[in-house]
C-alpha positions as CSV (number, residue, x, y, z in Angstrom):
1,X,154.6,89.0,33.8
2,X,151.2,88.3,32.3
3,X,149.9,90.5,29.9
4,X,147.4,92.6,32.5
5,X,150.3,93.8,34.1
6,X,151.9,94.5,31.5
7,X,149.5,96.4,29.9
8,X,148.9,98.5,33.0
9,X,152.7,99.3,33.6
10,X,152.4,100.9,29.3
11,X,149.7,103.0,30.7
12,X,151.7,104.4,33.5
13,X,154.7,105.2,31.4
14,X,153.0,108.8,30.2
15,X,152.4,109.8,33.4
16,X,155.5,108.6,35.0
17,X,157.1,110.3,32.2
18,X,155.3,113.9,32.6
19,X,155.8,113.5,36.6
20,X,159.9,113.3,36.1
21,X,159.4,116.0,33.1
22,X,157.2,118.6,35.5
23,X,158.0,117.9,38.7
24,X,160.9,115.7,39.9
25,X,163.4,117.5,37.3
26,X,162.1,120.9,38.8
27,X,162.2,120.2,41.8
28,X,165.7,119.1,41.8
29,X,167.1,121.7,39.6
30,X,165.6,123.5,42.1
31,X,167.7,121.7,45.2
32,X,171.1,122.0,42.9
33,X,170.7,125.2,42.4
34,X,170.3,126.0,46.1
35,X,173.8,124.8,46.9
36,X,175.0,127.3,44.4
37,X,177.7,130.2,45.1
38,X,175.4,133.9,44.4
39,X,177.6,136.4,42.3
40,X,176.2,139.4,42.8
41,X,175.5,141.3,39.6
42,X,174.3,138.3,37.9
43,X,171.0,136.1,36.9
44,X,171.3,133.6,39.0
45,X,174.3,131.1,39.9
46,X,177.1,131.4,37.2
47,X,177.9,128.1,35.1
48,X,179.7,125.5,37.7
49,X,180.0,127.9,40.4
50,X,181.3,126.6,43.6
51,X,178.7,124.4,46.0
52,X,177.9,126.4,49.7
53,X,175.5,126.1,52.5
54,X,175.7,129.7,53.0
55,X,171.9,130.1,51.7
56,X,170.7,127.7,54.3
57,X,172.7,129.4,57.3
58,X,171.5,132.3,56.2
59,X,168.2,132.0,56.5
60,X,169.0,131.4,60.7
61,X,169.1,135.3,61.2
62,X,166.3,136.5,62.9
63,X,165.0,138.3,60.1
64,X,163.8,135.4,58.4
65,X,161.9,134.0,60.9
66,X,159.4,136.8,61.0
67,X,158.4,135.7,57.4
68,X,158.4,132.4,58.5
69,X,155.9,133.2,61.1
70,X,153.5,135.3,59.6
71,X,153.1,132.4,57.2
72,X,152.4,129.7,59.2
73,X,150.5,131.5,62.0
74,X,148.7,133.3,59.6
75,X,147.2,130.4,57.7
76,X,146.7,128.3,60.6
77,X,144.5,130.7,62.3
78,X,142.7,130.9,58.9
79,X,142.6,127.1,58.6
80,X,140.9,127.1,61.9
81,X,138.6,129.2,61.3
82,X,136.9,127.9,58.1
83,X,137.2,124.3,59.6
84,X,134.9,125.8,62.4
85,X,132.6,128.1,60.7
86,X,132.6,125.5,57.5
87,X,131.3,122.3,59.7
88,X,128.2,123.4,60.8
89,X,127.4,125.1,57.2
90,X,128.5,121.6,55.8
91,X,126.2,119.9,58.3
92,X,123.1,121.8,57.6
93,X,123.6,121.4,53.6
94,X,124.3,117.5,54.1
95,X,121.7,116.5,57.2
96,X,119.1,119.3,55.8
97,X,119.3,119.7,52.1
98,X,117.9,117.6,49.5
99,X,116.8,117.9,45.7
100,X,117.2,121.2,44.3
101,X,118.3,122.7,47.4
102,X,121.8,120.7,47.4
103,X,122.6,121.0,44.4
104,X,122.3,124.5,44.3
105,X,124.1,124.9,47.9
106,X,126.9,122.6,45.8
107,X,126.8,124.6,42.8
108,X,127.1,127.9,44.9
109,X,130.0,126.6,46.8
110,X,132.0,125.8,43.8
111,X,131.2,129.1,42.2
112,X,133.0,130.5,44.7
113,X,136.0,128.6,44.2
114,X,136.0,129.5,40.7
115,X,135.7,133.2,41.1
116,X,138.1,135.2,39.8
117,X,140.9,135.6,42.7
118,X,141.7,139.1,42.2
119,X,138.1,140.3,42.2
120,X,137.6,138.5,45.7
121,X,141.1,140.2,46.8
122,X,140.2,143.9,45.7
123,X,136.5,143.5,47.1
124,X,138.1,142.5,50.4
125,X,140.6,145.9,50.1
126,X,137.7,147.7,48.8
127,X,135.3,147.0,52.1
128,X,138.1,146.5,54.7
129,X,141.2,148.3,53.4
130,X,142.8,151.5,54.5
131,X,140.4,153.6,52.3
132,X,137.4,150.8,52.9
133,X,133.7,151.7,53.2
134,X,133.7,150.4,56.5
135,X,136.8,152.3,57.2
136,X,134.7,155.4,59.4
137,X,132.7,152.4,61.3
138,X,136.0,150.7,62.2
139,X,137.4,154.3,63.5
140,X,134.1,154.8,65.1
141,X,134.4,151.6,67.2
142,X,138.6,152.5,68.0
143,X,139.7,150.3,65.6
144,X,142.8,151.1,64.4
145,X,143.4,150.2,60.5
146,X,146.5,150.9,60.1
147,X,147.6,147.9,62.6
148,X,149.6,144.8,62.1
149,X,147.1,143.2,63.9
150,X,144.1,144.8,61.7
151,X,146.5,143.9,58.5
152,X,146.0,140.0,59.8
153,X,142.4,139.6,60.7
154,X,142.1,141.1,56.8
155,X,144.5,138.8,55.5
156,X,142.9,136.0,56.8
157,X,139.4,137.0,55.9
158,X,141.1,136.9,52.2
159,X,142.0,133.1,53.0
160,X,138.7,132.3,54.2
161,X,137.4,133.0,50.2
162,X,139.2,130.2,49.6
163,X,140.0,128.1,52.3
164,X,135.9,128.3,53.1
165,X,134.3,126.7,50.3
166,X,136.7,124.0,49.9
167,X,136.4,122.6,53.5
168,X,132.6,122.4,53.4
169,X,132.7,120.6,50.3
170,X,135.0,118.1,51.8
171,X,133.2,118.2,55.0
172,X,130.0,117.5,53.1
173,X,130.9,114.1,51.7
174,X,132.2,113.5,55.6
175,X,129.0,114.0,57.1
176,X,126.8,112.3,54.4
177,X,128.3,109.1,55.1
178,X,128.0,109.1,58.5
179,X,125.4,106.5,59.7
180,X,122.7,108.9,61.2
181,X,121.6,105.7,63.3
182,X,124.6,106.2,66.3
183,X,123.6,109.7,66.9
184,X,119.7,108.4,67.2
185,X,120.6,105.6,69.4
186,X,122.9,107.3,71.6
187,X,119.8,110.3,72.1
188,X,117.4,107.4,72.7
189,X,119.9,106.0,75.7
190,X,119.7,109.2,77.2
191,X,122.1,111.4,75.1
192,X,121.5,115.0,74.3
193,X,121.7,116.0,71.0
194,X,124.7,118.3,71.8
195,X,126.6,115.2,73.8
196,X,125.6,113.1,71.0
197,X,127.2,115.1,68.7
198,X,130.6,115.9,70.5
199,X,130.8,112.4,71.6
200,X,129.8,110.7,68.2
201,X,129.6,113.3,65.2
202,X,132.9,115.0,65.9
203,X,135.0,111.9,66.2
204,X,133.4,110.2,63.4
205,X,134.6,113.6,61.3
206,X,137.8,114.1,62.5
207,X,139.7,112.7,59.5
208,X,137.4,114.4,57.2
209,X,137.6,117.8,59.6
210,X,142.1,117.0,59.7
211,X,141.5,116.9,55.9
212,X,139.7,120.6,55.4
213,X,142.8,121.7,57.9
214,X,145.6,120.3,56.3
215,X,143.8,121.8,52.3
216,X,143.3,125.1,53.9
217,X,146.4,125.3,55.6
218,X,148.4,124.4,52.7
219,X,146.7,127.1,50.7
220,X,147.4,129.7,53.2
221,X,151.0,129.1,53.2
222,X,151.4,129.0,49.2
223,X,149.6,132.1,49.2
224,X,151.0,134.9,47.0
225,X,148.3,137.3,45.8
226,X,146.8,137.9,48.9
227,X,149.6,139.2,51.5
228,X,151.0,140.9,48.7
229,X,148.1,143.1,48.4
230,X,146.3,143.1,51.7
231,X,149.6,143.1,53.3
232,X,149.8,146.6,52.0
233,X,153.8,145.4,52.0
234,X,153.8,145.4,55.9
235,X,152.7,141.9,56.1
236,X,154.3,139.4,53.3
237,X,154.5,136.2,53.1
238,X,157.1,132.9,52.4
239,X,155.8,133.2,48.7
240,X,156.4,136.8,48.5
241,X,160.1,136.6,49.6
242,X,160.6,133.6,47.7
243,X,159.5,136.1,44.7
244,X,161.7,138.8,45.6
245,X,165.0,136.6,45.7
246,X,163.8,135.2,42.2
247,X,162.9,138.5,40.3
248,X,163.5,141.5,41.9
249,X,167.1,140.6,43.3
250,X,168.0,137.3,40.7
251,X,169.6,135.6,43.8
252,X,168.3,132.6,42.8
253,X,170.5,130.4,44.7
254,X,169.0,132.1,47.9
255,X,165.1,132.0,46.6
256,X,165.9,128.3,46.3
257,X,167.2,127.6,49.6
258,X,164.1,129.1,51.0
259,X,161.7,127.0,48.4
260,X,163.4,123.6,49.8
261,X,163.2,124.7,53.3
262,X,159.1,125.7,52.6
263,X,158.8,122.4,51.1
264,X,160.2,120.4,54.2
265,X,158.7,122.4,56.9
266,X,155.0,121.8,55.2
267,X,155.4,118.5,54.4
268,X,156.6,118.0,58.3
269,X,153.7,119.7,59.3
270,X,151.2,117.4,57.0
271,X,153.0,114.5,58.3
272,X,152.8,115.3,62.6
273,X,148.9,116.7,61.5
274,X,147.8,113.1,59.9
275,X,149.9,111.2,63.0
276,X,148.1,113.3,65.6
277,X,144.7,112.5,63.3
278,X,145.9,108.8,63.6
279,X,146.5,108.4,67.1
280,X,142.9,110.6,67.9
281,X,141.3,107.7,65.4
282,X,142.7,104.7,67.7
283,X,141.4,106.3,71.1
């Protein structure tokens, strides 16, 4: 082994070392402790308590798959809707901004990422929310706001503060490496600039536009703070049960069942996203 690598494998040791420390140990304390016999009464699993699968099974009921549900149709709607209304704002600031202009649409964009998250929450509650300002318009139009389907569209408009400003700055960095030469010569063989851009642009940003998916999608379904509010407790999310078990009931073992089975079901999703993102690259 020559000294190089040697050298580089001592400067990996740290971090390997805080990964096992923060995250693998964890996680699998985490996976142990989700095999675990519940004693109701107690904090948790008692001391060498008897392994089960009972926590797993259990979360087949129907009940369970309402959270489930919510969750993932929730925050892929949201997803989908900051990937679309985040591409042509990214676009614009990348094709049509320059100098003081981008920086300052840049600066903006991660000013609102670093906003505090409860006063983006209440402001939402405060406009759209049972006792909103635009509560009297929304009755005026036959809206009703005390429906699930009302609770949603507000739910995900509390994603979209988030899940927004993070996919145009990742679909900024797409676009400005794009080589504006295709779209010019496919428009000079005839193209429109709309063909141009479905047939050229859009394929040439689909990893970057997968990418602003799978970040916003994966925010929407670790979400805590905002079904738990705008949810008004009729709409809750994975997070928020996974709470419940942990504090309000101390069944861990069953909180941890229900982590693990979060875990795999979003790290299946990432993985079919980034094949189906593959297989559109090849075609």
């Amino acid at each position: 082994m020559t000294n190089s690598a040697r050298s580089q494998i001592l400067l990996l040791l740290p971090v390997v070392a805080v990964f096992l420390l923060f995250l693998a140990l964890p996680m699998l304390t985490v996976l142990s402790e989700s095999f675990r016999t519940f004693e109701p009464g107690r904090i948790g699993s008692a001391e060498g308590a008897p392994l089960t699968s009972v926590n797993y099974t259990e979360l087949l009921l129907p009940v369970y798959a309402r959270y489930f549900f919510q969750t993932y149709w929730i925050s892929f709607c949201s997803s989908v809707v900051a990937v679309l209304f985040a591409f042509p704002i990214a676009y614009y600031i990348a094709k049509n901004a320059s100098g003081w202009l981008l920086k300052a649409s840049i600066s903006a964009i991660i000013g609102l990422i670093f906003l505090s998250a409860l006063v983006r929450i209440y402001a939402i509650q405060l406009t759209f929310g049972s006792a909103g300002m635009l509560v009297p318009v929304m009755s005026a139009l036959g809206v009703n706001t005390n429906s699930r389907a009302y609770i949603y569209v507000v739910i995900i408009a509390g994603l979209l503060h988030y899940t927004l400003p993070m996919s145009i700055l990742i679909l900024v960095g797409t676009i400005q490496n794009l080589n504006p030469r295709l779209t010019e010569a496919a428009q000079s063989l005839g193209a429109s600039a709309l063909s141009s851009h479905l047939t050229i642009t859009l394929p040439l940003c689909m990893r970057g536009l997968i990418s602003a998916f799978l970040v916003s999608m994966t925010f929407g379904v670790s979400a805590f703070a905002i079904p738990w509010i705008l949810g008004r407790g009729r709409v809750l999310f994975i997070s928020n049960l996974i709470y419940g078990r942990f504090s309000e009931v101390a069944n861990f073992p069953s909180g941890a069942a229900i982590s693990i089975v979060m875990i795999i079901l979003s790290m299946l999703l990432i993985f079919a996203i980034s094949r189906l993102a593959s297989l559109l690259g090849r075609t």
